[in-house]
C-alpha positions as CSV (number, residue, x, y, z in Angstrom):
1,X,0.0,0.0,0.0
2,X,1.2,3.5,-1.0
3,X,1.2,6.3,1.4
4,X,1.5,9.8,0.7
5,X,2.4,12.5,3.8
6,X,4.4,15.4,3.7
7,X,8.2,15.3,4.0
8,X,9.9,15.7,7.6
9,X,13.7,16.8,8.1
10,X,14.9,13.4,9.0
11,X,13.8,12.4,5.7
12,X,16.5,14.1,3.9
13,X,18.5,11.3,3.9
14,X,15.8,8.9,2.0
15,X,14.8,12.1,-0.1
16,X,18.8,12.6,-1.2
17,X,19.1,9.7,-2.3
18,X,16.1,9.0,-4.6
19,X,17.2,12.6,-5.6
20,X,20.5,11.3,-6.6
21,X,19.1,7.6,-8.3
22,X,16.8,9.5,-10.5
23,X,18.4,13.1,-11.9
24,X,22.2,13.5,-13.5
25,X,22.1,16.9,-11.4
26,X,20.3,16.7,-8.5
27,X,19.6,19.5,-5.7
28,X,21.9,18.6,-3.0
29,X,21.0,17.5,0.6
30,X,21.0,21.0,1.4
31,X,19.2,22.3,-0.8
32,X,16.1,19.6,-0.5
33,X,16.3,20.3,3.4
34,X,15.3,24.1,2.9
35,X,12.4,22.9,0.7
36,X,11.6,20.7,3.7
37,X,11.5,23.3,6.2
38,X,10.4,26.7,4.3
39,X,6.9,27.6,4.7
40,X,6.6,28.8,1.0
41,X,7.5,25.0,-0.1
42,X,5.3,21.6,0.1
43,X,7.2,18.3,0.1
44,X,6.0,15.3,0.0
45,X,6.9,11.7,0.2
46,X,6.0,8.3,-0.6
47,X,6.3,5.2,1.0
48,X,5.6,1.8,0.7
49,X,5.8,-0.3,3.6
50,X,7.4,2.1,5.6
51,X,10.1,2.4,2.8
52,X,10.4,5.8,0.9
53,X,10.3,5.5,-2.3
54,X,9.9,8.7,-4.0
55,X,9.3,12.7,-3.2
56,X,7.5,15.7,-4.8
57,X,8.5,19.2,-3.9
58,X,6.6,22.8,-4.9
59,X,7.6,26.1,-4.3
60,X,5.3,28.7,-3.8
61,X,6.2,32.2,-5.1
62,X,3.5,34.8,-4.8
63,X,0.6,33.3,-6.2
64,X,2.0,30.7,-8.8
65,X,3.3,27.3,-7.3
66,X,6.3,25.9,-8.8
67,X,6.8,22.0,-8.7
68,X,10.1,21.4,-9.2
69,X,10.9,17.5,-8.2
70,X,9.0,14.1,-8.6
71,X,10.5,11.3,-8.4
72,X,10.4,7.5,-7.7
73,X,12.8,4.8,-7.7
74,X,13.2,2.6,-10.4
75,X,11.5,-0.4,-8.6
76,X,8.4,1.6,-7.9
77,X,7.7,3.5,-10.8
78,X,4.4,2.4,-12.9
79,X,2.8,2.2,-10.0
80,X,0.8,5.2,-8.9
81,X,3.5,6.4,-6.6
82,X,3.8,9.8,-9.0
83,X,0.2,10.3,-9.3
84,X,-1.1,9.9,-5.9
85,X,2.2,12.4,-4.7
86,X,0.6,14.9,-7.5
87,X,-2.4,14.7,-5.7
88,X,-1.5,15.5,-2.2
89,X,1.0,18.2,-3.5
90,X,-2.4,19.6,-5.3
91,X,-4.4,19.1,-2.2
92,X,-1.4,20.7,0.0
93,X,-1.5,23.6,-2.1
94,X,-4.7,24.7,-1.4
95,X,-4.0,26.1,1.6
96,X,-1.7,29.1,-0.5
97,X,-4.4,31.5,-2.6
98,X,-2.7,30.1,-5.7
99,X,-4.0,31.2,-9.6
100,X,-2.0,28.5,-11.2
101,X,1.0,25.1,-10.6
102,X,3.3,24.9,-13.4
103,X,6.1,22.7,-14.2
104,X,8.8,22.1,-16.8
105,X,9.1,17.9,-18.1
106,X,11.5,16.7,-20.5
107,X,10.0,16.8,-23.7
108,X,11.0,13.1,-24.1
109,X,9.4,12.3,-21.0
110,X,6.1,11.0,-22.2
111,X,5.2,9.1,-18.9
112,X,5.8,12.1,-16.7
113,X,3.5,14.0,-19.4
114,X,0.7,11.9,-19.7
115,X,0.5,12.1,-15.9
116,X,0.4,15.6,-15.4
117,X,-2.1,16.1,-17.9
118,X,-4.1,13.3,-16.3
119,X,-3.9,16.0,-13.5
120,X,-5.4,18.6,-15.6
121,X,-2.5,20.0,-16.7
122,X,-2.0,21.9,-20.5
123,X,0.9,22.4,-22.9
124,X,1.5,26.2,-22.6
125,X,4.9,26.6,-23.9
126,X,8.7,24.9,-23.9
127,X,11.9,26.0,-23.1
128,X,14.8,25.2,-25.7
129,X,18.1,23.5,-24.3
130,X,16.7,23.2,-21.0
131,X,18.2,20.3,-19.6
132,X,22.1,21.1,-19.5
133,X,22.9,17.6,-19.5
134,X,21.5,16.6,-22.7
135,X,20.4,20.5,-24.0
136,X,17.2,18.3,-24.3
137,X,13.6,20.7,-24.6
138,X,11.6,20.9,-21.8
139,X,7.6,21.4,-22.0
140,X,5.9,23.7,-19.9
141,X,3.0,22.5,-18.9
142,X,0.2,24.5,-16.2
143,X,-3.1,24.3,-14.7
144,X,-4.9,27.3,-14.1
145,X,-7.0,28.1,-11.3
146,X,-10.1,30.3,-11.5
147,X,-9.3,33.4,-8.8
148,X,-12.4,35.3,-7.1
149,X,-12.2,38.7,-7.1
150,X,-12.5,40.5,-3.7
């Protein structure tokens, strides 16, 4: 059974290293540990069994919500593990008065895509040469969120 809560800092070690197992430049320790504690920043993690098996991290910045990680080991991927972390991180972000989440994916990265816009998110743009380690495109992809006006 999957489980989905959010991240705590003595996860950082668990988070690092599925960090490090699934990007060719991942955020160091450090960096993930500041996500983990900033109150502008939702992280979440997965586990199965007690055993963490992947994390999902947004940033908020004014009233747009950045996600910026997902990832799951190898072993666990194709399993729901990315959607149901979407979800919470969608969930979690309700709490911010938020008028859209947007994220960059590899352009090759046709799992990742169909999953986000199984979320409900849309193609808005790309970025050329994104990725420095390949110079491979990235998509931007958004959902949009309808704002009341005061």
């Amino acid at each position: 059974m999957i489980t989905v809560r959010e991240a705590l800092p003595e996860d950082i070690n668990d988070v690092y290293s599925i960090a490090c197992e699934c990007f060719n430049h991942p955020w160091s320790a450090d960096m993930l540990l500041q996500e983990i504690r900033k109150d502008r920043s939702i992280v979440v993690v997965a586990e199965v069994d007690g055993e963490v098996v992947g994390f999902a991290a947004l940033a908020v910045m004014f009233d747009e919500g950045h996600i910026t990680n997902v990832a799951v080991k190898k072993d666990h991927r194709k399993k729901g593990v990315a959607s149901m972390m979407m979800k919470s991180l969608m969930q979690l972000s309700e709490k911010f008065p938020l008028c859209m989440l947007t994220l960059e994916v590899r352009i090759s990265n046709v799992d990742a895509i169909n999953l986000y816009k199984s979320k409900g998110f849309v193609i808005v743009g790309a970025r050329a040469n994104y990725y420095n380690d390949t110079n491979e495109d990235a998509l931007i992809m958004s959902i949009f969120y309808e704002v009341e006006n005061e």
